[in-house]
Wavefront OBJ file of the C-alpha trace (Angstrom):
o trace
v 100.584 113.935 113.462
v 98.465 111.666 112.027
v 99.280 109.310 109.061
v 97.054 106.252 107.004
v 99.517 103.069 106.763
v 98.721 100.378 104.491
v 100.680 97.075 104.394
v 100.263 93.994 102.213
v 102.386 91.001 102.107
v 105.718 91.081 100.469
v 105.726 89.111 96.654
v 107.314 85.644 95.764
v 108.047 82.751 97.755
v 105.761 79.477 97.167
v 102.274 78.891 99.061
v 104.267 77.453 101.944
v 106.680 80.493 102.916
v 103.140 82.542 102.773
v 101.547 80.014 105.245
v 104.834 80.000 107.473
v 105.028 84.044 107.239
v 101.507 84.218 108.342
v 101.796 81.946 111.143
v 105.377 83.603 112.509
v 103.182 87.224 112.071
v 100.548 85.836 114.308
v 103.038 84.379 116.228
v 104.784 87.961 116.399
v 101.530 89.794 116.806
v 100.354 87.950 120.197
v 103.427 89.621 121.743
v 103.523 92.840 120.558
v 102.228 95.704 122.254
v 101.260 98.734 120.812
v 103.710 101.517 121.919
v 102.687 104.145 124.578
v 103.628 106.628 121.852
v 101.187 106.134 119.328
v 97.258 105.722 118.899
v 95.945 103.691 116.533
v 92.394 105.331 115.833
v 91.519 102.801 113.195
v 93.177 99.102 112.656
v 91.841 97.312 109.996
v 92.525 93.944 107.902
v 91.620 93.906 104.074
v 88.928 91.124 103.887
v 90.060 87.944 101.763
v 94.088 88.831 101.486
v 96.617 89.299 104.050
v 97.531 93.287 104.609
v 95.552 96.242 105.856
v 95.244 99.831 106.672
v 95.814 101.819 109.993
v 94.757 105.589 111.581
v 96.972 106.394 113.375
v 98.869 109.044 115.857
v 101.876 109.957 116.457
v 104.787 112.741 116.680
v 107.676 109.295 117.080
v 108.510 107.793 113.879
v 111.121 105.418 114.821
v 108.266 103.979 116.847
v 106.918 103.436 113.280
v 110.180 102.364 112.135
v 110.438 99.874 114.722
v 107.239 98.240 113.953
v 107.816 97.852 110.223
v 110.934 96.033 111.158
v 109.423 93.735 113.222
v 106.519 92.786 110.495
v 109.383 92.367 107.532
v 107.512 89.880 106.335
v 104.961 93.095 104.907
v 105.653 96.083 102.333
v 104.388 99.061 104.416
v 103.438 102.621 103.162
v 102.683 105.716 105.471
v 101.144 108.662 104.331
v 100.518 111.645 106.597
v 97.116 112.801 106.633
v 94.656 115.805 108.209
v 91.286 115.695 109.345
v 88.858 117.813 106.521
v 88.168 120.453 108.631
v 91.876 121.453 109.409
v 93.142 120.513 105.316
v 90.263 123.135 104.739
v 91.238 126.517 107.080
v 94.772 125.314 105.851
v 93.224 125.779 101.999
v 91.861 128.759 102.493
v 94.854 130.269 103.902
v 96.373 129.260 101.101
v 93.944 130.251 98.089
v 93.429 133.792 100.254
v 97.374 134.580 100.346
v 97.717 133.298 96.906
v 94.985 135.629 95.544
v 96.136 138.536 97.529
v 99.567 137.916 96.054
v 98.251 137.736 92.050
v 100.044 139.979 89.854
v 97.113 142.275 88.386
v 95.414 141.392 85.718
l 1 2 3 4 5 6 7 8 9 10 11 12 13 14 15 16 17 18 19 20 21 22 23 24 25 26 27 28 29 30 31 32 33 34 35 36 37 38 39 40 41 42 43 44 45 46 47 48 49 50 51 52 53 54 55 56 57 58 59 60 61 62 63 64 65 66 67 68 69 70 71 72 73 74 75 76 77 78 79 80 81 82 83 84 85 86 87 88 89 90 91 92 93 94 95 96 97 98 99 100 101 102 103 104 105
């Protein structure tokens, strides 16, 4: 399944637990390797502010688990997602066994 994830950086702390957070992510980022069990089709970094999005891939959520423990230092939100042309067949299904389902009129 597929799913968007956006993280940002958690609020509070002063301008020097930000700095230190930052460098321990890097720190943490140079040794982490993505898992075997999911593809990251997009990994992107908001410009100007320390969070991002992600496309990614995967039927193992604790894999996803396991990564937003390691990067504590974000707030993380995962939304599943489908690619247009397979959220549309699934909405015409829909609309076509809703209307043949309307009580008459």
């Amino acid at each position: 399944m597929k799913y968007v994830m956006t993280w940002w950086e958690r609020p509070g702390g002063s301008a020097a637990d930000h700095e230190a957070a930052q460098k321990r992510i890097l720190d943490i980022f140079q040794r982490w390797e993505i898992p075997e069990t999911i593809t990251f089709h997009q990994f992107l970094v908001r410009v100007g502010e320390f969070g991002g999005y992600a496309v990614l891939e995967t039927d193992d959520l604790a894999e996803i688990e396991k990564a937003t423990t390691i990067y504590a230092a974000f707030q993380f939100r995962v939304e599943p997602v489908l690619d247009v042309e397979e959220a549309a067949a699934a909405e015409a299904e829909g609309i076509a066994w809703r209307d043949s389902n309307a009580p008459p009129s």
